[in-house]
C-alpha positions in Angstrom: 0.0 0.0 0.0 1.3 3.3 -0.6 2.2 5.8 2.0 0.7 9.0 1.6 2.6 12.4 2.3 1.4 12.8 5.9 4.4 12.7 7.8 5.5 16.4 5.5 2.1 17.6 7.2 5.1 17.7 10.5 8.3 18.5 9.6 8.7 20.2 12.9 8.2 16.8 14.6 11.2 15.3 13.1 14.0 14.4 15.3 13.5 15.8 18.8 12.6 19.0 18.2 10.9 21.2 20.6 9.4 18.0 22.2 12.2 15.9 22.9 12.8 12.2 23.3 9.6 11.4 25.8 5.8 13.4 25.8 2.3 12.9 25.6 0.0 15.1 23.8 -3.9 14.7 24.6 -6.6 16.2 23.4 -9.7 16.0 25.6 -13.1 17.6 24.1 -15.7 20.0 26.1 -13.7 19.9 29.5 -11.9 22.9 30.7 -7.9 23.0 31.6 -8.5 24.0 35.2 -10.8 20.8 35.6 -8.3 18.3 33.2 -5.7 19.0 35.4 -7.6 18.4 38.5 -8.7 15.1 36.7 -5.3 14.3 36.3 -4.3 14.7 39.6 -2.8 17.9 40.3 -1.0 20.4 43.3 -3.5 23.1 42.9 -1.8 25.6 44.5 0.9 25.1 41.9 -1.4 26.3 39.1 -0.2 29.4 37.0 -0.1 30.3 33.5 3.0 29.5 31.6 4.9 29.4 28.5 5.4 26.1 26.8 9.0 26.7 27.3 8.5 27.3 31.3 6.2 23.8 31.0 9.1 22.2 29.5 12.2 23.3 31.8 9.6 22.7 35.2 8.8 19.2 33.6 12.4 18.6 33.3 13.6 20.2 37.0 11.0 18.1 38.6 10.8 14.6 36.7 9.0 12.2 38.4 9.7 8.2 38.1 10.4 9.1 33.9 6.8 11.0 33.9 6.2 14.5 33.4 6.8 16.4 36.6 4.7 19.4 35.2 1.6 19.3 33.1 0.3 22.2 31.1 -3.1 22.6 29.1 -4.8 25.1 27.1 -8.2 25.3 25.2 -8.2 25.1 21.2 -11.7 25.1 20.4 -14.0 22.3 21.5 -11.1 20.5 22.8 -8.2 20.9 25.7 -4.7 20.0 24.8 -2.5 18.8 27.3 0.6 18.3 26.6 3.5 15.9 29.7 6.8 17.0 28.6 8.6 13.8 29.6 5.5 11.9 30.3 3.0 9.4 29.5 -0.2 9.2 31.5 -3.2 10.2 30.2 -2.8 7.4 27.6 -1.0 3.9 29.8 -1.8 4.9 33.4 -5.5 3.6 33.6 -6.6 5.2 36.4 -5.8 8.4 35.4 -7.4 7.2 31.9 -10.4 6.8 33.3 -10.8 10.2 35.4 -9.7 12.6 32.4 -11.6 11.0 30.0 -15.1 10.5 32.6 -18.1 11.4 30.4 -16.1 12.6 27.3 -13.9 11.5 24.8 -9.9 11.7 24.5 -7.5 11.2 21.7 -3.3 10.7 23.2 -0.3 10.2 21.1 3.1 9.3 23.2 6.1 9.5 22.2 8.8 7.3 24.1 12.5 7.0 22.6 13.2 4.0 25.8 9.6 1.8 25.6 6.8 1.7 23.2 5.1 4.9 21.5 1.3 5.0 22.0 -1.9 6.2 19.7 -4.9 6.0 22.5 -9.0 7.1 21.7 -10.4 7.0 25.3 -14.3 7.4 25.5 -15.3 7.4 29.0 -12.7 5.7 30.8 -12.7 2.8 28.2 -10.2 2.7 25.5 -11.6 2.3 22.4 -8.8 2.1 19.9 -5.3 1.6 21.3 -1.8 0.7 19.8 2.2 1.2 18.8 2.1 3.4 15.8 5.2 1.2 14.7 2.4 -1.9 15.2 -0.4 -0.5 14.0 -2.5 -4.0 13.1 -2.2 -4.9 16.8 -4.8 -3.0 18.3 -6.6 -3.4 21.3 -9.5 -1.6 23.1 -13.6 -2.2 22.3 -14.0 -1.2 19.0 -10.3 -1.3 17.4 -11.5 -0.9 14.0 -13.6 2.3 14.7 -10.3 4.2 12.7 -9.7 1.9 9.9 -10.3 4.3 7.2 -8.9 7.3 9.0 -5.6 5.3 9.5 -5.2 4.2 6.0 -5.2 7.7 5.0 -2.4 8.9 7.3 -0.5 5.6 6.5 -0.7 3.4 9.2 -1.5 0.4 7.7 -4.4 -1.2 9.9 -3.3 -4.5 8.5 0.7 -3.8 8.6 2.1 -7.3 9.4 6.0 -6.4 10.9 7.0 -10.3 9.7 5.8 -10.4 6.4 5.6 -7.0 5.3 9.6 -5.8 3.2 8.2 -2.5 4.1 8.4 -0.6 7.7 6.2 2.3 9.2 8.3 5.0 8.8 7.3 8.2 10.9 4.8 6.9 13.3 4.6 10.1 15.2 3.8 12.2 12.7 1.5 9.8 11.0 -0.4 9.6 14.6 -0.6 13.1 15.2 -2.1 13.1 11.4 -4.9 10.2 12.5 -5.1 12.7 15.9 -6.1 16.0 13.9 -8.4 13.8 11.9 -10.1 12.7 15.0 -10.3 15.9 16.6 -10.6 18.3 13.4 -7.4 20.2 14.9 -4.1 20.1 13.1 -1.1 20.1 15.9 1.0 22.5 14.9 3.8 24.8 16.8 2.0 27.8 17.1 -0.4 25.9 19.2 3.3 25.9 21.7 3.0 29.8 21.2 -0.3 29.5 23.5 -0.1 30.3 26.8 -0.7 27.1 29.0 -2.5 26.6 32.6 0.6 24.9 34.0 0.5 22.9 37.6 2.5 19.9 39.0 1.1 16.4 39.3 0.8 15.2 42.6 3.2 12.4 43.8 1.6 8.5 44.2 
């Protein structure tokens, strides 16, 4: 199957970039930053606005068992985006799953140089379609095929088979966050880390 272009959709993602080696981006629709942090699991008193820059360096002061050690989020239309610098919650940690997503719907892409990458849709604590960008035919979750079409667009071959296929899934990240802004209707782009983010720190297990 041919690849499409997506991945030129990201240029900026390429390498580490701006986002470095480890992150989550999530977008969460019709809840608030103020109450998606609390979701997560925040120090309230610690909330202020920041610049994604400030997110970063705090996140990276204060890392926390390799997670994010600060959290930012900011609304973009219908939807919040929430970016761990470092981390990976919202879309492994299932209890934290299940609050930030209670009663709405989340779409996470994770990026981790040391483990696995992610592409998560949560609906209401349940995930619904969940996998490794670089696996995309093993999905799991209660409707795994809900995205089919969406990921055959982007290039992430919903029936990719890694020990028969000669070919590999080249950029998974950007072709995630392509299947993401088709989910979502919001392309992720870096003047969306121009924004100014309601910043707080998780708070420790």
């Amino acid at each position: 199957m041919a690849m499409t272009e997506t991945p030129e959709e990201f240029p900026w993602l390429s390498g580490h970039g701006a986002m470095g080696e480890i992150y989550c981006v999530s977008f969460v629709r019709d809840v608030s930053p103020e109450e998606v942090l609390r979701r997560f699991g925040v120090d309230e008193s610690t909330m202020e606005e920041v610049t994604f820059d400030e997110l970063d360096e705090r996140s990276a002061e204060s890392m926390m068992d390799d997670a994010a050690g600060y959290i930012g989020a900011v609304k973009v239309g219908d939807w919040t985006l929430v970016i761990e610098p470092g981390g990976w919650k919202i879309a492994v940690d299932s209890e934290i799953m299940a609050r930030v997503s209670r009663g709405t719907e989340v779409v996470s892409v994770c990026r981790h140089d040391y483990a696995s990458d992610t592409f998560a849709y949560i609906v209401d604590g349940q995930p619904v379609v969940w996998f490794d960008p670089m696996l995309p035919d093993a999905r799991s979750g209660n409707d795994p095929d809900r995205f089919v079409k969406e990921m055959r667009e982007v290039g992430l071959d919903p029936e990719y088979d890694i020990d028969s296929d000669d070919s590999h899934i080249d950029s998974p990240i950007e072709r995630s966050f392509a299947l993401a802004s088709r989910i979502t209707t919001l392309p992720f782009s870096p003047e969306m880390l121009e924004l100014r983010f309601l910043g707080a720190e998780p708070l420790e297990d």
